[in-house]
C-alpha positions as CSV (number, residue, x, y, z in Angstrom):
1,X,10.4,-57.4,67.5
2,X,8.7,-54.7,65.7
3,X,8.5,-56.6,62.1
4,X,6.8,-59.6,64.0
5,X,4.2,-57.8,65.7
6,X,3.7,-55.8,61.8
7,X,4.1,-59.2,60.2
8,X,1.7,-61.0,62.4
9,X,-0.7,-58.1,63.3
10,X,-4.1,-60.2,61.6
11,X,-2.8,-62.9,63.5
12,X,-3.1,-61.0,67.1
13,X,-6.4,-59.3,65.7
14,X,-7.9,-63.0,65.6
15,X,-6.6,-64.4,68.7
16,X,-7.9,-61.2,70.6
17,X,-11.9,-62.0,68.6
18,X,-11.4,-65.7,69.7
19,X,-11.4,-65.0,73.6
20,X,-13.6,-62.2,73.7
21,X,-16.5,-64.6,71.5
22,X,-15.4,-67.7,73.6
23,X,-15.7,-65.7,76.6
24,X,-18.9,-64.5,75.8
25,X,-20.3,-67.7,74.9
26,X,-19.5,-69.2,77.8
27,X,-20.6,-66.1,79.9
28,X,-23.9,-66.5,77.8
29,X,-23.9,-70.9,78.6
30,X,-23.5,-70.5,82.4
31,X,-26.1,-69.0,84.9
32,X,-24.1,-68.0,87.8
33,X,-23.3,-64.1,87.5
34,X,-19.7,-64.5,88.6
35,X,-18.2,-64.9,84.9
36,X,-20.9,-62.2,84.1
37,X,-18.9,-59.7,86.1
38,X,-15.7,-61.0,85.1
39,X,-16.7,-60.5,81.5
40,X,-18.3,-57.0,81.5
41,X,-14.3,-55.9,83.6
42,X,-12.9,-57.6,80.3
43,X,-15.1,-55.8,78.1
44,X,-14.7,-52.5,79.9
45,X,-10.4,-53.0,79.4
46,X,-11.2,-53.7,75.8
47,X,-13.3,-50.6,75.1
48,X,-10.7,-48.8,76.8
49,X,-8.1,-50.2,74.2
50,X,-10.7,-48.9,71.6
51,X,-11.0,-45.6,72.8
52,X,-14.7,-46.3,73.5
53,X,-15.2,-44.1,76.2
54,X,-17.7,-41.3,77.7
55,X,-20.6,-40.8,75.0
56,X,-18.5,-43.1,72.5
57,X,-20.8,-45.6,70.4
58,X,-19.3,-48.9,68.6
59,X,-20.7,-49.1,65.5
């Protein structure tokens, strides 16, 4: 299990950038402010993941 996520670590990378800039396309194509909110709690879990928090900046 461990050699398949190493071997196909790009792969995950990509599929992860695909949602998140599909998500915020369509967050960006839609007026209501529903999938506004559900977008800023995905982007929240992901800066989590990238240990963007407190006075952390992404570059």
């Amino acid at each position: 299990m461990l050699t398949f996520i190493i071997n196909h670590f790009s792969d995950f990378i990509i599929a992860l950038t695909s949602i998140v800039t599909g998500a915020s396309a369509l967050t960006a194509l839609t007026p209501g402010d529903k999938d506004d909110k559900v977008m800023s709690k995905i982007k929240n879990v992901l800066d989590i993941c990238a240990l963007n928090i407190g006075n952390a900046k992404t570059a």
